[in-house]
C-alpha positions in Angstrom: 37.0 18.6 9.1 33.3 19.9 8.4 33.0 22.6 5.7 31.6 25.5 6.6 28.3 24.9 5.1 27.5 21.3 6.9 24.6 22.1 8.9 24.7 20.8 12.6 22.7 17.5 13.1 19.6 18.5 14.7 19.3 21.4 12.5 19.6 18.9 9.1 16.7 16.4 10.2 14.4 19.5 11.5 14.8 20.7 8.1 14.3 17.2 6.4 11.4 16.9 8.4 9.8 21.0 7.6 10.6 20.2 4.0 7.6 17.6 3.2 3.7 17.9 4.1 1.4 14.6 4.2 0.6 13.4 0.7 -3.3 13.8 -0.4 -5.4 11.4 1.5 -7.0 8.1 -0.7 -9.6 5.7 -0.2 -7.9 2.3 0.5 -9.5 -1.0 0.9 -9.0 -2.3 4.4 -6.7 -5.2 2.3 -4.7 -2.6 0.9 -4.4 -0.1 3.9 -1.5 -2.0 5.6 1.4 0.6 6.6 -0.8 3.4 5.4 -1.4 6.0 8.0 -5.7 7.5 9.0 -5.8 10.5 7.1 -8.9 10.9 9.5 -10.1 9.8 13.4 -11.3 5.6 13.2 -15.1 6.3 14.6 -17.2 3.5 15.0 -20.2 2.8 12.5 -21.8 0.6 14.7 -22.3 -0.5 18.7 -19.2 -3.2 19.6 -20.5 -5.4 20.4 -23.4 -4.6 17.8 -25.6 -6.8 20.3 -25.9 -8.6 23.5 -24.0 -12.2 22.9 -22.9 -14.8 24.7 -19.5 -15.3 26.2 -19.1 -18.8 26.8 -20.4 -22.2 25.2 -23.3 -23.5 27.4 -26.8 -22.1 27.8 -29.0 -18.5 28.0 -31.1 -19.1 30.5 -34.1 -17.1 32.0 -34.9 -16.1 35.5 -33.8 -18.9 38.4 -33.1 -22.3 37.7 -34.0 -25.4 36.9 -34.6 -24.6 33.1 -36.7 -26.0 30.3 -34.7 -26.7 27.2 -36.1 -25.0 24.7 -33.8 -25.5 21.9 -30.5 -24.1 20.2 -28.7 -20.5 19.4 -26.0 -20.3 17.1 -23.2 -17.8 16.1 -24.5 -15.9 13.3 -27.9 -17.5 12.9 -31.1 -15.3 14.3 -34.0 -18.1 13.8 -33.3 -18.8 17.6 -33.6 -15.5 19.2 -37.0 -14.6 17.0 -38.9 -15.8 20.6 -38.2 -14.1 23.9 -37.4 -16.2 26.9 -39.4 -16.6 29.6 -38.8 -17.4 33.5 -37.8 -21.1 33.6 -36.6 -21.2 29.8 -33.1 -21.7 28.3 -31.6 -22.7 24.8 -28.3 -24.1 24.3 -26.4 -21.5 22.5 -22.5 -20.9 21.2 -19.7 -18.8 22.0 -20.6 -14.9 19.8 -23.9 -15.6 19.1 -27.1 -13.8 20.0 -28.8 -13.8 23.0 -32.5 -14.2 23.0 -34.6 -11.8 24.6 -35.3 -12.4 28.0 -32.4 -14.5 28.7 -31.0 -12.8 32.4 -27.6 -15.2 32.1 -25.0 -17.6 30.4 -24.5 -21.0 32.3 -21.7 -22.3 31.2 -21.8 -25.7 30.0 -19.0 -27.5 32.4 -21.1 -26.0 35.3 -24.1 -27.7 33.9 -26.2 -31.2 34.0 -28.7 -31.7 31.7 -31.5 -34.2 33.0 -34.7 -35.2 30.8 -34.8 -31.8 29.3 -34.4 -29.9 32.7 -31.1 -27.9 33.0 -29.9 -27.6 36.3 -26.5 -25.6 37.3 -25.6 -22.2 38.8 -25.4 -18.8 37.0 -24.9 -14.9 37.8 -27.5 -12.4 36.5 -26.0 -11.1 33.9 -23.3 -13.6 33.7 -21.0 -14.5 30.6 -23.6 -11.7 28.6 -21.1 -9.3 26.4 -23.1 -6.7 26.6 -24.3 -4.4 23.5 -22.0 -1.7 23.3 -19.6 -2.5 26.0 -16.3 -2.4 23.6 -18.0 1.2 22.0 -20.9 2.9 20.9 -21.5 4.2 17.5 -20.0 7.5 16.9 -16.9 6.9 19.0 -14.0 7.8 18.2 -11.6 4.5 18.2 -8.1 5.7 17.1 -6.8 9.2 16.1 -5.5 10.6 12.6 -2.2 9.5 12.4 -2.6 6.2 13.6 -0.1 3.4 11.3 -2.6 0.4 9.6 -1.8 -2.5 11.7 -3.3 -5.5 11.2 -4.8 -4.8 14.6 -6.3 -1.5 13.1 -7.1 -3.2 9.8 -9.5 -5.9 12.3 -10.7 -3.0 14.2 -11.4 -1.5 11.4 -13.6 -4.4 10.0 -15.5 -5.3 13.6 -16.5 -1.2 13.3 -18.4 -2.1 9.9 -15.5 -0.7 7.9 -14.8 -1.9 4.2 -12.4 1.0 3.1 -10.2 3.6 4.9 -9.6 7.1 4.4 -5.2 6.7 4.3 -2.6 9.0 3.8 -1.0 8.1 0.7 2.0 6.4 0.6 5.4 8.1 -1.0 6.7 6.5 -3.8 10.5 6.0 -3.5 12.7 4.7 -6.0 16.4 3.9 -5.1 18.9 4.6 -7.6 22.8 2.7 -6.5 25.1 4.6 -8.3 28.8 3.2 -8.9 30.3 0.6 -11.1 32.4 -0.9 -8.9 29.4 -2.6 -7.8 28.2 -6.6 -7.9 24.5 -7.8 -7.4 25.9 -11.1 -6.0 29.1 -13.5 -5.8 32.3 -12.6 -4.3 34.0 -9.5 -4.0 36.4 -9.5 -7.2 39.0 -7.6 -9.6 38.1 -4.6 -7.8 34.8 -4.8 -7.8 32.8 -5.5 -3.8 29.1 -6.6 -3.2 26.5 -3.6 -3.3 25.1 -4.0 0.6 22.8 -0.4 0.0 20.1 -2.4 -2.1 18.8 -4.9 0.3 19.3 -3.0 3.2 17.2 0.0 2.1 14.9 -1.6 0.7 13.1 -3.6 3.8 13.8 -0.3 5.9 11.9 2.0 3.6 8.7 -0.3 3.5 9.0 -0.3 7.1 9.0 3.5 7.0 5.1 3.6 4.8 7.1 4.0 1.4 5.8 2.3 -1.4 9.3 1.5 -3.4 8.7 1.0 -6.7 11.9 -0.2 -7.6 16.0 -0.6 -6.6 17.9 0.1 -9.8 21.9 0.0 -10.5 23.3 3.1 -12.4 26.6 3.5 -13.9 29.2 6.3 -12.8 28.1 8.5 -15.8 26.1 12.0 -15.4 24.1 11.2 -18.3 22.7 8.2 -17.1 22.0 9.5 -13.7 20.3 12.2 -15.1 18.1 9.8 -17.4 17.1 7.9 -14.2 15.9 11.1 -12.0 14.4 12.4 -15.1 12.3 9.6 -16.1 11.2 8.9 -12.5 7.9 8.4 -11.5 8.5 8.9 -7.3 7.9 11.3 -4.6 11.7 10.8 -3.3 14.3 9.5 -5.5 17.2 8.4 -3.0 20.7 7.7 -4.5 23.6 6.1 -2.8 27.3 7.4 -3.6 28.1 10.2 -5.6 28.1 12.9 -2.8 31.9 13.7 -2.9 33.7 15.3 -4.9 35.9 13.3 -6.6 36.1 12.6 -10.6 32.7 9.8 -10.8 30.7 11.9 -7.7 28.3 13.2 -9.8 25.1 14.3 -7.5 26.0 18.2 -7.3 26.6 18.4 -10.9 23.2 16.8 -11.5 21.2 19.1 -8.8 23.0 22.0 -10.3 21.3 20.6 -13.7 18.5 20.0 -13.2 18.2 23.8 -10.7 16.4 21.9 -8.1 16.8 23.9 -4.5 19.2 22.6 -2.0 17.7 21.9 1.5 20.5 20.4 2.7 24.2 20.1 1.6 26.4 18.6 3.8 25.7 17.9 7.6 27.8 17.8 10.6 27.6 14.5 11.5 30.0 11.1 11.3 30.1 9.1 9.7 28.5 10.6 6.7 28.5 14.1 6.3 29.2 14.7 2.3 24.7 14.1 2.7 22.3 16.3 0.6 18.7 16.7 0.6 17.3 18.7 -2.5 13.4 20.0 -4.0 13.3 18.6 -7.1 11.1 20.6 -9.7 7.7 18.5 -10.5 5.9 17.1 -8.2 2.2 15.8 -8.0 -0.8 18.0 -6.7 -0.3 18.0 -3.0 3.2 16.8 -2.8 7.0 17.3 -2.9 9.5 15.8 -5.3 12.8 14.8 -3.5 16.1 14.0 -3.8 17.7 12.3 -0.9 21.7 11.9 -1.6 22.9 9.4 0.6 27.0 8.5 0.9 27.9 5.5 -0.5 29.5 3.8 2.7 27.4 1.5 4.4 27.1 3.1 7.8 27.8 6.7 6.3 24.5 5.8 4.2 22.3 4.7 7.5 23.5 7.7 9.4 22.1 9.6 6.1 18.6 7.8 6.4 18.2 8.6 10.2 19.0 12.0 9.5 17.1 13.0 6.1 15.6 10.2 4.9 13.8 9.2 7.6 12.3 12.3 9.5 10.8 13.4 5.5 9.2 10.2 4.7 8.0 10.0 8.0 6.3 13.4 7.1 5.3 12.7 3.5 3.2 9.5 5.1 1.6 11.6 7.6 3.4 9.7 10.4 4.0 11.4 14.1 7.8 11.6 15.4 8.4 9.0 17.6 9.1 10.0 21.5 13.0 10.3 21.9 14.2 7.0 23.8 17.3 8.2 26.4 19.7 5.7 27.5 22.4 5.8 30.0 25.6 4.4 28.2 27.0 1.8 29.4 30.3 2.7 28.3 32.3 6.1 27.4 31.9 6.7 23.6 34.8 8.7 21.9 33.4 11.9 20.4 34.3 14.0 16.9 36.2 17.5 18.2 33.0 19.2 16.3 30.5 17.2 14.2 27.9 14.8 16.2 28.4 10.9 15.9 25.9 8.7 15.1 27.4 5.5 16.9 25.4 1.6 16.9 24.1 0.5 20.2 22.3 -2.6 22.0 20.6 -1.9 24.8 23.4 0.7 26.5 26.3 -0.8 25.1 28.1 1.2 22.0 29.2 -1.0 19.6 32.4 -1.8 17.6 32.5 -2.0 14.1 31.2 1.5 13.9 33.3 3.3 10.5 31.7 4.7 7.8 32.2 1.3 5.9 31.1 -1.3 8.4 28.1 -2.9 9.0 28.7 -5.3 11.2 28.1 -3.1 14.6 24.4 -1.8 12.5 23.6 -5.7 12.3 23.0 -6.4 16.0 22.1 -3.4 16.9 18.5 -1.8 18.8 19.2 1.8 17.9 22.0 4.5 16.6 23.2 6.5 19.5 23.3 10.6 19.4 26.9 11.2 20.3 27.3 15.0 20.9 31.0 17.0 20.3 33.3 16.0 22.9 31.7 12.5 23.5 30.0 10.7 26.3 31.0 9.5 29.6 30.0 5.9 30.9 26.6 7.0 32.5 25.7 9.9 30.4 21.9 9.8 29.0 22.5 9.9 25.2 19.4 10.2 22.7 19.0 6.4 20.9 17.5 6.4 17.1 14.9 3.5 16.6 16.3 1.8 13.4 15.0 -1.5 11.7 15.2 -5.2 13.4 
């Protein structure tokens, strides 16, 4: 049963998401901008393309044919283009480069024949010419504020006469795995099983904008937990286990420590409820300090990224929400008497494999279905998450 202080699902990522504001915007070069988010509008320094060039391999020619060979035009190299055309003229001339004044067309070469310097062939006005400009002017606006770094953007970026963008800057995250009955690697042994939390984070928080300085193992002592938060460098410090209340669950007693503010303690959702989001005091100028408390069961700790982790580091990066994707499921899904569910799905299908300590339904699966009190009949329209392939 939920305690009485779980918030209800929707209510916990709204506040997760209200809790952060866009960290201070930085100059990054367009090398370094990848995954960074436009603290401001793309607008083009420059006409695309910046002038008239040719389309096609083959030959700017001038007024109606046959032509007189005058010589040769290549991509990035002006010497050609220095003399305007005249009727009767042409000059060989490559894919991007130039066009000489004067010319009215681009023959393409396999429509041409070349015979003692007289080019003879067929050509529209205005044919195979990218015209100045035709892409975008200068001063247009290209992409929005918001917009993620590609490397589309990043090209974009470049062909606009960019060499550094103005980005949101990216949260630092450190990941703290707290629990000594924890292995890096091997087999499961005397007690001990493999941490999964580490290397499934990890890839998913980059994925997310975070810069994640590092994934660090901590022992089932207070002390040491409070060492690691203390000497921490990040914007969000998310921990894994802990969360409970049990003997080694030490989270509470280190918020209550340290008298950061409680956002979030406890949320009605399975699997995962025992979930906290706190405000951790220091922070730097512009930004938040965090604590993200995650359960230490595999799916319990997913369902606690989609529902804290997530909608505030999309915030702190200055990322939009993405557009809720519906589905109609193919299937019934059973329902909690109360709390929502927070079930895997491909495509419409709802998983197996779906308790708090199984990953093996999260593997294969597109999204995290929204499973309201009560359930879903087969045809209901449930919400789908977007989580990491």
């Amino acid at each position: 049963m939920s305690d009485h202080h779980d918030l209800p699902w929707p209510d916990a990522r709204a506040r997760a998401r209200a809790a952060g504001r866009p960290l201070p915007a930085v100059s990054r070069t367009l090398h370094h901008a990848r995954d960074h988010v436009l603290a401001r509008p793309l607008t083009a320094l420059t006409d695309l393309p910046p002038f008239d060039t040719s389309a096609m391999d083959g030959w700017a020619v001038a007024g109606p044919g046959p032509w007189k060979v005058r010589g040769r035009v290549l991509a990035g190299d002006d010497s050609g283009v220095l003399a305007p055309l005249r009727d009767g003229d042409a000059v060989e001339i490559a894919t991007g480069a130039r066009l000489p004044r004067g010319a009215t067309g681009v023959l393409r070469s396999e429509r041409s024949k070349v015979d003692d310097r007289l080019l003879f062939g067929d050509v529209q006005q205005g044919g195979d010419i990218r015209a100045q400009g035709q892409e975008c002017r200068s001063g247009d606006e290209l992409l929005p504020a918001g917009t993620v770094v590609t490397p589309g953007v990043a090209g974009l970026a470049a062909a606009a006469g960019y060499d550094e963008l103005i980005v949101v800057d990216r949260p630092r995250v450190e990941v703290l795995v707290l629990g000594d009955e924890l292995l890096d690697s091997g087999l499961p042994r005397d007690g001990r099983v493999r941490d999964a939390l580490g290397p499934l984070l990890t890839p998913w928080l980059r994925l997310l904008g975070a810069d994640v300085r590092r994934v660090r193992r901590v022992g089932d002592e207070l002390a040491a937990l409070r060492r690691a938060v203390d000497n921490s460098q990040a914007d969000v410090v998310i921990t894994t286990g802990g969360t409970a209340g049990g003997p080694v669950d030490h989270v509470h007693p280190l918020l209550r420590d340290l008298r950061a503010e409680l956002l979030v303690d406890g949320v009605a959702v399975r699997p995962g409820h025992p979930m906290a989001l706190a405000h951790l005091p220091g922070a730097r100028p512009g930004g938040g300090r965090f604590l993200v408390a995650l359960p230490g069961n595999p799916l319990a700790a997913v369902s606690g990224m989609l529902t804290l982790a997530v909608p505030l580091l999309r915030r702190l990066s200055g990322r939009a929400e993405p557009r809720p994707r519906r589905v109609r499921v193919a299937d019934a899904v059973t329902g909690h008497p109360r709390d929502t569910r927070l079930v895997p799905m491909t495509g419409d299908v709802p998983l197996h494999f779906s308790g708090p300590s199984m990953l093996r339904g999260f593997a294969v699966a597109d999204g995290m279905a929204v499973v309201p009190p009560g359930g879903l009949r087969a045809g209901d329209r449930a919400e789908v998450l977007r989580v990491p392939r």
